[in-house]
C-alpha positions, 0 to 999 in steps of 0.5 A: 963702740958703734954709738960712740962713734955716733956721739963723737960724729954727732958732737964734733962739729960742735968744736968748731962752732965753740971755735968760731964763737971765741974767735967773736968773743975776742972781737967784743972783747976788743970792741969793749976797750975801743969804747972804753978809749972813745968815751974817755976821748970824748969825756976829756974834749968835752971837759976841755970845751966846758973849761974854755967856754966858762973862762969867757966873761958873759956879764958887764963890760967885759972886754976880751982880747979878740986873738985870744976869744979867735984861737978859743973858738977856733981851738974848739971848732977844731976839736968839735971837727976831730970829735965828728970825724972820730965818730963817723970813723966809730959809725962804721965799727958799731954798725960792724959789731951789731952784725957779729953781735947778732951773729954771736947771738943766733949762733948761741940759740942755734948751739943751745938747740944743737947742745939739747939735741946732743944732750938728749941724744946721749940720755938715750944712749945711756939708757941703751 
């Protein structure tokens, strides 16, 4: 009866950890769908400044309508504008997420360390 409670105070905390990591692993989870959102985001402005720059004419004697190129050119400063500021905005959540992705990962070496312990630990035990 002593070494189980030996085990069980030795192993317990353990928990706890395994708690913190899925309370991390749900906000990877999260970061993974904002990524997915942001790299759909910048996929369509881009597609969407391709197609307005291509209807231009580059060659002969083109003339243009100079409203027309003025709100093309402005449109896309626009979106080029609202492209930084979203990834300025996303600048702050990457350098946010390295410090729990490098947080999550020295947590999994230390628990790795700590199972090996626990698992040796009990070896010992058995052989008790």
């Amino acid at each position: 009866m002593g070494n189980n409670i030996r085990t069980a105070a030795f192993c317990d905390p353990q928990e706890s950890k395994v708690t913190a990591a899925e309370a991390k692993i749900a906000h990877l989870e999260a970061w993974a769908l904002l990524e997915r959102d942001h790299s759909s985001s910048l996929l369509g402005a881009t597609e969407a400044l391709k197609a307005s720059t291509l209807r231009l004419p580059i060659v002969g004697k083109a003339t243009a309508d100079i409203q027309n190129l003025k709100d093309a050119f402005s449109s896309a400063v626009e979106m080029m504008q609202a492209m930084a500021s979203s990834i300025c905005s996303l600048s702050s959540k990457v350098e946010e997420m390295n410090s729990l992705v490098a947080e999550l990962a020295s947590l999994a070496a230390k628990e790795t360390v700590l199972l090996e312990h626990c698992k040796d630990f009990l070896s010992a035990l058995a052989a008790i």
